[in-house]
N, C-alpha and C positions, 0 to 999 in steps of 0.2 A: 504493500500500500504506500512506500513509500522511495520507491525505485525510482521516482522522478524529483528525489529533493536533492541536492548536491550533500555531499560529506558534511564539508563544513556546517551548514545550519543544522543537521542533523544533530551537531554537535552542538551548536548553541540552543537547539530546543533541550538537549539534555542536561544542559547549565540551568535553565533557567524554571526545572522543575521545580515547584513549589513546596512538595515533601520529601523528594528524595534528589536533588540536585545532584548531577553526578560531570563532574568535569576533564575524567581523562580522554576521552574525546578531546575536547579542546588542547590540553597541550600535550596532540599530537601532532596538531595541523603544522603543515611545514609554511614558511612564507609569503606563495602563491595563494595558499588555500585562506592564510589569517587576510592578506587581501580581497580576496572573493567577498568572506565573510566580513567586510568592515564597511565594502559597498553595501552588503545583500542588508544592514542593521541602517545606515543612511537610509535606505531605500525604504524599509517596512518599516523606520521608528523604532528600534530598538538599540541603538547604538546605547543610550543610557542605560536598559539593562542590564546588559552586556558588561560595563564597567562597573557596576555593581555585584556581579557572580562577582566568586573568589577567582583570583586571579594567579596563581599561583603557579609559577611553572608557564605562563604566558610571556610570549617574548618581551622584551624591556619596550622597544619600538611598538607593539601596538599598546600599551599600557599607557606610554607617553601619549600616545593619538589620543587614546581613548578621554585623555585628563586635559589634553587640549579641545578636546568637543566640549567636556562639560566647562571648563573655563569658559568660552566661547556662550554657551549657553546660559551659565548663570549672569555673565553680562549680558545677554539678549535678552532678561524676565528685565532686567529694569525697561529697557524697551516695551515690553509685554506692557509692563505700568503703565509708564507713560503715556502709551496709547491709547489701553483702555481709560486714565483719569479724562483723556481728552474727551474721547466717544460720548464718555455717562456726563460727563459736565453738559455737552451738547444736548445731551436727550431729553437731562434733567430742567433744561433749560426752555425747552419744550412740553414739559409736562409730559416725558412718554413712561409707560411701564415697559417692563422685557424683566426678562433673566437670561445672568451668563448661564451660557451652556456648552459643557466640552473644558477644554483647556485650565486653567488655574483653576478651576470649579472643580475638578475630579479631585483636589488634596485636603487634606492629605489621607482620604480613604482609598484610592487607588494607587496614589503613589505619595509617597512620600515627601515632597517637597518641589515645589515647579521648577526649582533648577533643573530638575534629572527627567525632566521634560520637555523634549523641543514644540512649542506652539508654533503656529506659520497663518493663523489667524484670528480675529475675536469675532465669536460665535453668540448672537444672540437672538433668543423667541419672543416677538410682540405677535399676540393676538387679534385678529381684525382688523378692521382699517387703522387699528394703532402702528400697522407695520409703516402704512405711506406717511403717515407723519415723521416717523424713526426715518424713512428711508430721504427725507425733507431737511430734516434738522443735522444731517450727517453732509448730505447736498450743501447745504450752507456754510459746510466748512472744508468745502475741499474734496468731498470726496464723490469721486467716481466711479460707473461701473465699467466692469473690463469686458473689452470686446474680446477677448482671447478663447474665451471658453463655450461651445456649446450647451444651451443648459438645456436640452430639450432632454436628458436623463437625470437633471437634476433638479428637480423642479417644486421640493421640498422647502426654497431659501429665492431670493432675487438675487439678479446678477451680483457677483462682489465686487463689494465698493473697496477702490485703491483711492491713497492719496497719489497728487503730481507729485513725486521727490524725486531726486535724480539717485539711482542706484545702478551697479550691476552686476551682476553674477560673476563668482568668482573662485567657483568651485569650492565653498564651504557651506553645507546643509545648514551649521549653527551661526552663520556669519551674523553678528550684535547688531549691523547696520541695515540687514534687510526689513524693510517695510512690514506690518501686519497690517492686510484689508481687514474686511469688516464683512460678513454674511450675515443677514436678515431672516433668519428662520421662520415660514409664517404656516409652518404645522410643525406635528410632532411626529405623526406618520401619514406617510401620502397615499391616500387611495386610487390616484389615477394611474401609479407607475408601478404599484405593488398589485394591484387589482383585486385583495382584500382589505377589511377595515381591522383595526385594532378598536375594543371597547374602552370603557374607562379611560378616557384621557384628559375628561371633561375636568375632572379633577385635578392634576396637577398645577395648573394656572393659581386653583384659589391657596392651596397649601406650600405654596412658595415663602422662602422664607431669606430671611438676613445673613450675612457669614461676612465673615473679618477672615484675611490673610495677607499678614507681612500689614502693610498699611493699607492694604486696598481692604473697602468694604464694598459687599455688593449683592446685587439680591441673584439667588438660585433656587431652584428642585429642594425642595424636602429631600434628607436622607433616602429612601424607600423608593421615592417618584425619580431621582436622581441614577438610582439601578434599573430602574423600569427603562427610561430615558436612551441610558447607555448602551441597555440590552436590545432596545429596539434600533436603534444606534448601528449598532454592530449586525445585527439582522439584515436593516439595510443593504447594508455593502456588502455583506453577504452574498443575497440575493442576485444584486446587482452585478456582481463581478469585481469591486475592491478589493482591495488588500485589508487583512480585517487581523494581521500579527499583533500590531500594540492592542485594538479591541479587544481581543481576546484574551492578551496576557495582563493587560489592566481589568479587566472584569471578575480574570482568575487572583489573582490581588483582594480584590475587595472580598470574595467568595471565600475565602483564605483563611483573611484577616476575624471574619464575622462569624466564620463555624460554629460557634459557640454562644454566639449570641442570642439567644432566644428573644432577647425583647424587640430586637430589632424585625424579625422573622414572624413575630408575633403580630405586630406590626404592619408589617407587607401582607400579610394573609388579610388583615382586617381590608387595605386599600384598594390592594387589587381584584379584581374579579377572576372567574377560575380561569379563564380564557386569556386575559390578559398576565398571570402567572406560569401558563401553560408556553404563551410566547416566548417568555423571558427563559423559561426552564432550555428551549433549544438552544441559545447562546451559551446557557450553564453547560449545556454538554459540549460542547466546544472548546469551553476555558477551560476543562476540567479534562477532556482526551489530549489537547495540544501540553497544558502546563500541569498537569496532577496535582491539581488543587485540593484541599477540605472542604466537601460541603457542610452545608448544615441537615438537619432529617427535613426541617421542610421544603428545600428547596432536592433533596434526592429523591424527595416523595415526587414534586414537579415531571422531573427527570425521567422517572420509571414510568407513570402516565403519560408520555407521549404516545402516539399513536404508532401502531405497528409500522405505517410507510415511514414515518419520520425514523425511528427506530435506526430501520433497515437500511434507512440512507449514512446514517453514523455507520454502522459497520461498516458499510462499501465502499464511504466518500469522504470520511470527515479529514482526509488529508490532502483530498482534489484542490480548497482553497491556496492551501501552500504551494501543491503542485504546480497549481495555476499559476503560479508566477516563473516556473522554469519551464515546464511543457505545458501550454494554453488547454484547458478542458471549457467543458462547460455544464459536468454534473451537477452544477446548482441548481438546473432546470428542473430536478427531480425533486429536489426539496422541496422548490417554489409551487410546484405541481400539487405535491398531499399538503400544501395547507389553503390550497381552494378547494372550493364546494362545487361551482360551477363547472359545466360542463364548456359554457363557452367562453368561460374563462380562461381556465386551462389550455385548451386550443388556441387563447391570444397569446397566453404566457410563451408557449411550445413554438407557435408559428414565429414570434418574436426572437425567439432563441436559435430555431434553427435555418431562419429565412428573414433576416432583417430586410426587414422595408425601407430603411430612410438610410441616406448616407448625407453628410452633412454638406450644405452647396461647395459650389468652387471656389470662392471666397473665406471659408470657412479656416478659422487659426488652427483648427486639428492639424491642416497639412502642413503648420509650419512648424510646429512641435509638437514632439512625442510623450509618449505615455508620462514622462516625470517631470515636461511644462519644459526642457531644456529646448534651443533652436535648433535643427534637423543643419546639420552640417555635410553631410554626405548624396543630398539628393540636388535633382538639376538648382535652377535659381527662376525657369520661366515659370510663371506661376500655374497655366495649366497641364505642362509638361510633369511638375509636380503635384497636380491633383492624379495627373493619370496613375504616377508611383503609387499614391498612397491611396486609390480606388482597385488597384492589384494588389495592394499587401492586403488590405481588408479583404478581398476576395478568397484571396488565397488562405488567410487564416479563416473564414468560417470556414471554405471547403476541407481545409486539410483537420480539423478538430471534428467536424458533422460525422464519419463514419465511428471512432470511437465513441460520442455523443449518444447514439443512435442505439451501439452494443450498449452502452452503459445503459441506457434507458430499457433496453430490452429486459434487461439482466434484472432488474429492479422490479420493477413490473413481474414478470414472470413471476419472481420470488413470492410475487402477495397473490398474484392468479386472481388480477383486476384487469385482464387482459379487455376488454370491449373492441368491437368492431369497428368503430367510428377510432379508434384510436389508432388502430395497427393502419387504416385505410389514408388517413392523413402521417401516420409512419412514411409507411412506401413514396405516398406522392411528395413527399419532404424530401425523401432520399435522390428521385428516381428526379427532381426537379431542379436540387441544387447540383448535384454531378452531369443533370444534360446542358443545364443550361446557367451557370453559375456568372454569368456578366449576365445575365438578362429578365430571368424570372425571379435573383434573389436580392435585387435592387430596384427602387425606384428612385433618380437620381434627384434631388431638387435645387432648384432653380433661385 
């Protein structure tokens, strides 16, 4: 199950076990591999904690790296500050409500102190047309939404607001002097991109509360609604196809920390509804296969109540996310599958996954940078000579991942012998559709 993860991170998932943390993996990576693995923790947000395992027997040179990130880092929180006193003074000034959400708000119950955190934005949810006054009062001082990003899969937040500053990249992830936008979160969970609802959310808004840390004060999530939050959170990107490594290993963190907690569990059972517990319980099994976490009984209780499909997809996939970042899968499809009800839902989800409809116009920043926001340095410079590249590597990566896809779905399926007619019949024509005709019938290009 885990034939497509390189050595090295194999290795730093074994450091970063929560009960039984085991590090001679790590030093045995020879220098090539401690490299792989200092991008591969850049990349997913774990470089901090990484430097936090015991290091011992670790070369002297990535040790140094490792303590010049977080240098780098604990100078970029006063940034963090800075930015967000400016944000909330704006807002406040305005009379808007929100709560932070994500970032310096996770501590210190998922992590221990925001230095050992790198933020890269400030994340906040105003409810209702409270968002366009937040997204007004933020306008007034500068800030901007970026044309660079398609948001038509992200549609959870409004475009992110940058300030004009002059910056630029310099090949340090934790560089003090880069910018933090600002996203506008105006739900909690999106029903148009997920295409089920989440209950109980109505709630969280009024049980928001106050918290102090270092000298910022600021309003967030209740304890309880703050896990709910993050689980759904990491669900998300899940789903969607993100990288969900820090999600996961900050969620097993707090799942850890709390084992034992009963009042707190006590608690969350009172808040939550079963369904909205039952969501969160699949994240719990995530944080808990990747990092071997302690749960608690009420949240293992969650966990064994999932349903047989959800179940079966742990067993068969719950390492496809990490895969997914060295050999591209798209076993998510099967998750996202057993937790709809509808029939013609499901068939949006499936057609979406294995026949994407929209590819983003010829103008679009996709083609000018890649998956990690850097500028494409190696493709032509005409601009549509460059859409053509990057309308063949898309091609090419759904075709080449659809027949594994396909096996994996079969396999799954089979296992529960929910086999249906309608399902195997849009099987075949998904396969027989994208391999005849894969520039034609699995794009519609827009203009």
């Amino acid at each position: 199950m885990t034939r497509n993860i390189p050595k090295e991170v194999l290795a730093l998932f074994q450091a970063l076990q929560l009960s039984s943390a085991q590090t001679a993996q790590l030093r045995g990576l020879n220098d090539l591999e401690w490299k792989s693995l200092l991008s591969f923790c850049e990349m997913s947000y774990l470089t901090m904690p990484l430097l936090q395992a015991q290091n011992d027997g670790i070369p002297s040179w990535v040790v140094e790296h490792l303590e010049r990130n977080a240098t780098d880092n604990a100078r970029r929180f006063d940034r963090v500050k800075a930015t967000y006193l400016e944000v909330a003074k704006a807002l406040e000034n305005s009379d808007v409500q929100y709560v932070v959400m994500k970032g310096f708000a996770k501590c210190p119950e998922y992590v221990s102190d925001p230095r050992l955190r790198l933020q890269t934005d400030i994340d906040l949810y105003c409810p209702g047309d409270v968002i366009r006054q937040a997204h007004s009062a933020l306008s007034a001082i500068g800030y901007r939404p970026n044309q660079r990003v398609d948001y038509y899969s992200h549609a959870d937040h409004l475009p992110t607001l940058f300030r004009d500053e002059v910056w630029t990249w310099r090949g340090n992830a934790f560089d003090p002097e880069m910018p933090l936008p600002v996203e506008l979160h105006f739900c909690l969970w999106n029903v148009k991109t997920t295409h089920f609802s989440v209950p109980d959310l109505d709630g969280f808004w009024g049980r928001r509360v106050m918290r102090s840390l270092d000298d910022l004060t600021f309003p967030t999530f209740c304890e309880v609604d703050g896990l709910g939050y993050y689980a759904l959170h990491t669900l998300r990107n899940l789903l969607s196809g993100e990288r969900v490594t820090r999600d996961a290993y900050e969620l097993a963190v707090f799942l850890h920390r709390h084992a034992q907690d009963t009042s707190f569990w006590t608690t969350w059972r009172e808040h939550h509804n079963d369904t909205l517990r039952s969501i969160q319980a699949i994240t719990f099994c995530l944080a808990k296969a990747w990092f071997c976490c302690n749960t608690s009984p009420e949240a293992a209780v969650e966990m064994n109540n999932l349903s047989p499909a959800i179940q079966k997809w742990f067993r068969n996939f719950v390492y496809s996310p990490l895969e997914g970042m060295f050999h591209p899968n798209k076993d998510r499809v099967w998750l996202h599958m057993s937790l709809l009800n509808s029939s013609k839902e499901k068939r949006s989800i499936l057609r979406r996954a294995l026949l994407p409809a929209r590819l983003p116009p010829v103008k679009t920043p996709d083609v000018d940078f890649d998956e990690y926001g850097l500028a494409r340095k190696d493709w032509p410079i005409h601009p549509h000579i460059k859409y053509l590249f990057y309308f063949v590597s898309r091609s090419v990566y759904h075709v080449r991942v659809l027949p594994s896809t396909l096996w994996h779905g079969f396999r799954w399926w089979a296992s529960q012998r929910q086999l249906g007619g309608q399902f195997w019949i849009f099987l075949a024509a998904s396969f027989f559709l994208t391999w005849a005709f894969p520039f034609i019938s699995s794009y519609s290009i827009s203009s």
